[in-house]
C-alpha positions as CSV (number, residue, x, y, z in Angstrom):
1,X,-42.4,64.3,-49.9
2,X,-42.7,61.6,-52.8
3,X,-39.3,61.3,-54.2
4,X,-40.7,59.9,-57.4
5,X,-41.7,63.2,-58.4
6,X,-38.4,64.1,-58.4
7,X,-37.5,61.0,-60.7
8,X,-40.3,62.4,-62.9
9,X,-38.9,65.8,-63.3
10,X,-35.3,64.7,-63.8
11,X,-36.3,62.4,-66.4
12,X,-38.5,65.0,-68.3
13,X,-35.5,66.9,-67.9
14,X,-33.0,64.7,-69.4
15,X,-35.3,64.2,-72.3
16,X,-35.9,68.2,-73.0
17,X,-32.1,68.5,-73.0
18,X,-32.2,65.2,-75.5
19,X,-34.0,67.4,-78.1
20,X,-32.8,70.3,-77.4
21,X,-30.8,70.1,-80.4
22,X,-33.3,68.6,-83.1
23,X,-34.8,70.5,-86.2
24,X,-38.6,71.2,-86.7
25,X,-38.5,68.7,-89.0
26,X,-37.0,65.5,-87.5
27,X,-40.2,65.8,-85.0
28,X,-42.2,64.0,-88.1
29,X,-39.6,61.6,-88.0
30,X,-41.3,58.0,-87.3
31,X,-39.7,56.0,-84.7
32,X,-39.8,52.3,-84.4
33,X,-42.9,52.7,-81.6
34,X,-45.7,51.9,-83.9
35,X,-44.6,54.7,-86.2
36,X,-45.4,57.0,-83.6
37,X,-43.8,60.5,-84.5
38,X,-41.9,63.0,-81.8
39,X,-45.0,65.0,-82.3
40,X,-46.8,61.8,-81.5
41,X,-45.1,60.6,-78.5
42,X,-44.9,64.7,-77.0
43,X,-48.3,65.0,-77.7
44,X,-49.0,61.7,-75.6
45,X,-46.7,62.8,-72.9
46,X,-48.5,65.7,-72.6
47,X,-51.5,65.0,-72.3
48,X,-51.1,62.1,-69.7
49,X,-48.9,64.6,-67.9
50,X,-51.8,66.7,-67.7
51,X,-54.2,64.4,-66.9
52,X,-52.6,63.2,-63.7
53,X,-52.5,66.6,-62.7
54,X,-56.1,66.5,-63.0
55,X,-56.8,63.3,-61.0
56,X,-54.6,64.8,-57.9
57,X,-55.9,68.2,-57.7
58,X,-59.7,68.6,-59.5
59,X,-60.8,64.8,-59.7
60,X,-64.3,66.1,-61.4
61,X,-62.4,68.2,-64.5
62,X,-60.4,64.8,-64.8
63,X,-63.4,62.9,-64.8
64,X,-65.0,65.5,-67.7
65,X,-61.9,65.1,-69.5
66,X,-62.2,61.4,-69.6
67,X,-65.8,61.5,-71.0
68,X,-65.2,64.0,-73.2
69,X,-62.1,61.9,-74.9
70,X,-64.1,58.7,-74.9
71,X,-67.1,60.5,-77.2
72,X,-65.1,62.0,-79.3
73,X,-63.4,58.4,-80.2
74,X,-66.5,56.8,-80.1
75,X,-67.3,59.1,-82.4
76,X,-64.5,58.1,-85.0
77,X,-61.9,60.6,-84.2
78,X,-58.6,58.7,-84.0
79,X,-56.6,58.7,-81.4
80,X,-54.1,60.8,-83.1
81,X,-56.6,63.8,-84.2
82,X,-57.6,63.8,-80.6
83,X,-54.2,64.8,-79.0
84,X,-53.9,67.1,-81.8
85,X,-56.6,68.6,-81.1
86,X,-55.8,68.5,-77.2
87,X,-52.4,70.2,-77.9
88,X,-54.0,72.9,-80.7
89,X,-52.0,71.5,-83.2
90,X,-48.5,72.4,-81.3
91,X,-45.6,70.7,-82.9
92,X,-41.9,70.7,-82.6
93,X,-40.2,72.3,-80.3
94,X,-43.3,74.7,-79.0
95,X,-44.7,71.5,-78.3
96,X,-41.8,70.4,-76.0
97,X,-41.9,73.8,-74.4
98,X,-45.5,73.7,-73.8
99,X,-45.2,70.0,-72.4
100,X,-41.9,70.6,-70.2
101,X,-43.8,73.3,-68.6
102,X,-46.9,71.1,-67.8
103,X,-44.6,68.7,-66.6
104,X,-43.1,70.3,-63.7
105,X,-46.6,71.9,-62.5
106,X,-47.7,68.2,-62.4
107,X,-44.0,67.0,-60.3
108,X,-44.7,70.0,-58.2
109,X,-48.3,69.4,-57.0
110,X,-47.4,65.3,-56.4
111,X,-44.0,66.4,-54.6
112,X,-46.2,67.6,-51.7
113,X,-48.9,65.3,-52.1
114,X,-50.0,62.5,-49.6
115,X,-48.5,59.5,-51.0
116,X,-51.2,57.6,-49.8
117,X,-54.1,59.5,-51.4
118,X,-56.3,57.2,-53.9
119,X,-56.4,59.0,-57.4
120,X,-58.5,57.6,-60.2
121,X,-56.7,56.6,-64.0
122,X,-57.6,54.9,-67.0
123,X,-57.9,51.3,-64.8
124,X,-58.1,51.0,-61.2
125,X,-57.5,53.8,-58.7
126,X,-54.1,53.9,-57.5
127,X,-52.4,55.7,-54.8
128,X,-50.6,58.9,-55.7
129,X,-47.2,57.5,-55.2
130,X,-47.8,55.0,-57.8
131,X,-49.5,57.5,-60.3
132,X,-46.4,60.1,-60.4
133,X,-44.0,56.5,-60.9
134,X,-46.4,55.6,-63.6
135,X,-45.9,59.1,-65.2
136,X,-41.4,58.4,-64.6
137,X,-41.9,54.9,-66.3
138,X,-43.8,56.5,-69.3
139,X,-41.4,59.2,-70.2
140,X,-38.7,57.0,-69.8
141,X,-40.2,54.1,-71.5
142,X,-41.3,56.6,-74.9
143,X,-38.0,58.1,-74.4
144,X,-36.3,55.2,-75.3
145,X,-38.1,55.1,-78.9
146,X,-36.1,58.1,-79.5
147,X,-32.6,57.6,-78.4
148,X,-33.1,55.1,-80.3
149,X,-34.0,56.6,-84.0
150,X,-31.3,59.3,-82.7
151,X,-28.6,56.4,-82.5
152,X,-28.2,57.1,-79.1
153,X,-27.0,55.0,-75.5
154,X,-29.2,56.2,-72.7
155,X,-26.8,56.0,-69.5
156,X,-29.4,55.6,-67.0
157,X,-29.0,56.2,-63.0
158,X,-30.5,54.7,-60.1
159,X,-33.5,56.4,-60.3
160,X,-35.0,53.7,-62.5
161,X,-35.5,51.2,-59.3
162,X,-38.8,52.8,-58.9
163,X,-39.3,51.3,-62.8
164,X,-38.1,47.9,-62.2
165,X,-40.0,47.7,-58.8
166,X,-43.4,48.7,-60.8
167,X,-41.9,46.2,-62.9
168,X,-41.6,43.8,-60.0
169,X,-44.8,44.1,-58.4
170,X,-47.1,44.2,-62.1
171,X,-46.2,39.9,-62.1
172,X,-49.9,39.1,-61.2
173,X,-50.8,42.0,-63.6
174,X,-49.4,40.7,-66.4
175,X,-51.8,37.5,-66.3
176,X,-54.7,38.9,-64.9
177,X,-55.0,41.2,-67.8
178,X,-55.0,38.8,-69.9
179,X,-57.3,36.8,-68.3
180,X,-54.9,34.1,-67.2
181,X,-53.5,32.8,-64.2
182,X,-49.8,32.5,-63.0
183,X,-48.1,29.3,-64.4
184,X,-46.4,30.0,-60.6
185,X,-45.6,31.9,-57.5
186,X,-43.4,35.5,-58.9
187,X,-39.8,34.4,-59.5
188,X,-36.8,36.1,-57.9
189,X,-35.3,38.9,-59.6
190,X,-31.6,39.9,-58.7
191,X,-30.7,43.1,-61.5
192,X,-27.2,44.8,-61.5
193,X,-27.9,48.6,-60.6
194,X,-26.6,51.2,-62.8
195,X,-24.2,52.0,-60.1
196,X,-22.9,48.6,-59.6
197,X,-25.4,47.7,-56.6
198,X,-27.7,44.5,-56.5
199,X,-31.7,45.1,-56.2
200,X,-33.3,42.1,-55.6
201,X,-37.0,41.1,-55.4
202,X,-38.8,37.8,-53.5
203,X,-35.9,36.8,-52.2
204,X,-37.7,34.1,-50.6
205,X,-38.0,32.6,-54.2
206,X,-34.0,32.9,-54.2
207,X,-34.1,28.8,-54.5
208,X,-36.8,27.8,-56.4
209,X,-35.3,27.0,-59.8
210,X,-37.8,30.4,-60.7
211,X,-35.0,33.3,-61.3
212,X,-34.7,36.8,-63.9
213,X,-31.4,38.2,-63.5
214,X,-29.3,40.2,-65.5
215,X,-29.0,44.4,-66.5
216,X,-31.5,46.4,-64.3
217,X,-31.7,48.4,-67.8
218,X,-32.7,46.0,-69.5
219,X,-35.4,44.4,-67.1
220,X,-37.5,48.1,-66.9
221,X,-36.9,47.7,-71.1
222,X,-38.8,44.2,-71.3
223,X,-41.4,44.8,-68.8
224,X,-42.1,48.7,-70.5
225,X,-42.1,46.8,-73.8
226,X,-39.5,49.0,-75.3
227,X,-37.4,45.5,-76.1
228,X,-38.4,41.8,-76.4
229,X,-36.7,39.5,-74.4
230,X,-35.2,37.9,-77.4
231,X,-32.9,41.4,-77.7
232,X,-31.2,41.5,-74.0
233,X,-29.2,39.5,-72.0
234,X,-31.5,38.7,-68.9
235,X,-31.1,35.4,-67.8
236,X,-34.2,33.6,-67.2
237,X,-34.2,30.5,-65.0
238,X,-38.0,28.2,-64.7
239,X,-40.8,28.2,-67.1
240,X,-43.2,31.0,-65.0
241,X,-39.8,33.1,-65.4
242,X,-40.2,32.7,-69.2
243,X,-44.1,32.6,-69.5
244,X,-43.7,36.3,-67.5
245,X,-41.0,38.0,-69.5
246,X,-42.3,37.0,-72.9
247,X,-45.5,39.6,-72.4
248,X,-44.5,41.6,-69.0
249,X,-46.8,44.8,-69.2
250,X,-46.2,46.9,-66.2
251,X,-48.6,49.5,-67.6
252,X,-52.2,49.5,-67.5
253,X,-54.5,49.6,-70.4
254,X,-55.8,46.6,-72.8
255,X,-53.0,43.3,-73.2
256,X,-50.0,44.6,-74.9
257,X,-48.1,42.2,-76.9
258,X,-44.1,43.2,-76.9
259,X,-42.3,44.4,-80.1
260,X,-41.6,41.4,-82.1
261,X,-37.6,40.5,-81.8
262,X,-35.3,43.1,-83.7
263,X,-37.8,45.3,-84.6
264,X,-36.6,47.7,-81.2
265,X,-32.5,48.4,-81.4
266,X,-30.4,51.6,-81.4
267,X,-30.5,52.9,-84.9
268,X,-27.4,53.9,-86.6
């Protein structure tokens, strides 16, 4: 049993219930994600959740899917038109229907999966452990964009350690990337827990004048690049701490630079 799957499915839950509520027309509302609509970011969801689906169960349609996406943008279809075209113009809340329901057919087939099987993505293979967290840390990391234009507080639970340990763990990432290497060894991390526990990280660094400490919350914000580490309170001790949570990516893809300060707050 991969227990991440069931963070995946009670995340995709909690955002359904989010929307719930919203008019057809406040999914064209832009959030402060790159202007990325609802219809945008469901649309992305979707498709993604789909996709690892794919990798676990029917690696060669996954594979197709792949090749058929890069044509089509290499053929000047936007990124946008694609997903559109993936999700046959769905909007609103048939869209969130259509993507709920593909999301708990993907938590489903990784619940019983070997956690250990090797699945290929968009970078390097990954095991299928990791590839159901990295599907967790996406809905909860676009999420965010709309509690956000919705004025909202997420209260998150203890199921985000799986998004600060990806977090933890994507230190080397972040450089490598980039084409850099470490100023320094991964500092230690000690976060607060949602339910008033401690998580900590290298605590053999616990001494080295190389420390992140602070809101577990807002830690999984910074390294999902939903907030810049200008806009939380993490306390960052050592200049590899500081060189690592001004670009943290724990997702793969191209180098992402984080939003620029101020530009990612709870609207009113």
């Amino acid at each position: 049993m991969i227990e991440e799957a069931n963070h995946f499915s009670a995340e995709c839950a909690a955002l359904k219930s989010l929307v719930i509520p919203l008019t057809e027309s406040d999914f064209s509302r832009k959030t402060q994600f790159k202007e990325w609509t609802l219809n945008d970011i469901f649309s992305h969801l979707y498709m993604g959740d789909n996709n690892a689906r794919l990798t676990l169960l029917d690696p060669d349609s996954f594979k197709a899917a792949q090749n058929a996406r890069q044509k089509a943008l290499d053929g000047g279809i936007s990124r946008f038109e694609y997903q559109s075209q993936w999700v046959n113009g769905l909007k609103g809340q048939a869209l969130v229907t259509a993507w709920f329901e593909s999301s708990l057919e993907t938590a489903d087939a990784y619940a019983d999966a070997d956690p250990k099987k090797r699945v290929a993505w968009l970078g390097p293979d990954m095991s299928a452990r990791s590839s159901i967290t990295v599907r967790f840390m996406e809905t909860w990391s676009h999420s965010q964009a709309i509690y956000d234009l919705l004025g909202l507080e997420r209260q998150d639970d203890d199921r985000i350690r799986a998004i600060a340990h990806l977090g933890a763990i994507t230190f080397g990432w972040t450089f490598a990337n980039r084409g850099e290497v470490p100023p320094g060894l991964p500092p230690h991390i000690s976060l607060n827990s949602p339910s008033g526990g401690t998580w900590e990280w290298n605590p053999e660094r616990a001494n080295s004048g190389e420390s992140v400490s602070g809101k577990a919350t807002e830690f999984c914000q910074v390294v999902t690049q939903t907030r810049n580490i200008a806009d939380v309170s993490l306390k960052l001790e050592g200049t590899t701490a500081k060189a690592w949570m001004t670009k943290a990516q724990c997702f793969a893809g191209p180098p992402n630079d984080p939003p620029q300060p101020g530009t990612r707050y709870k609207q009113a």
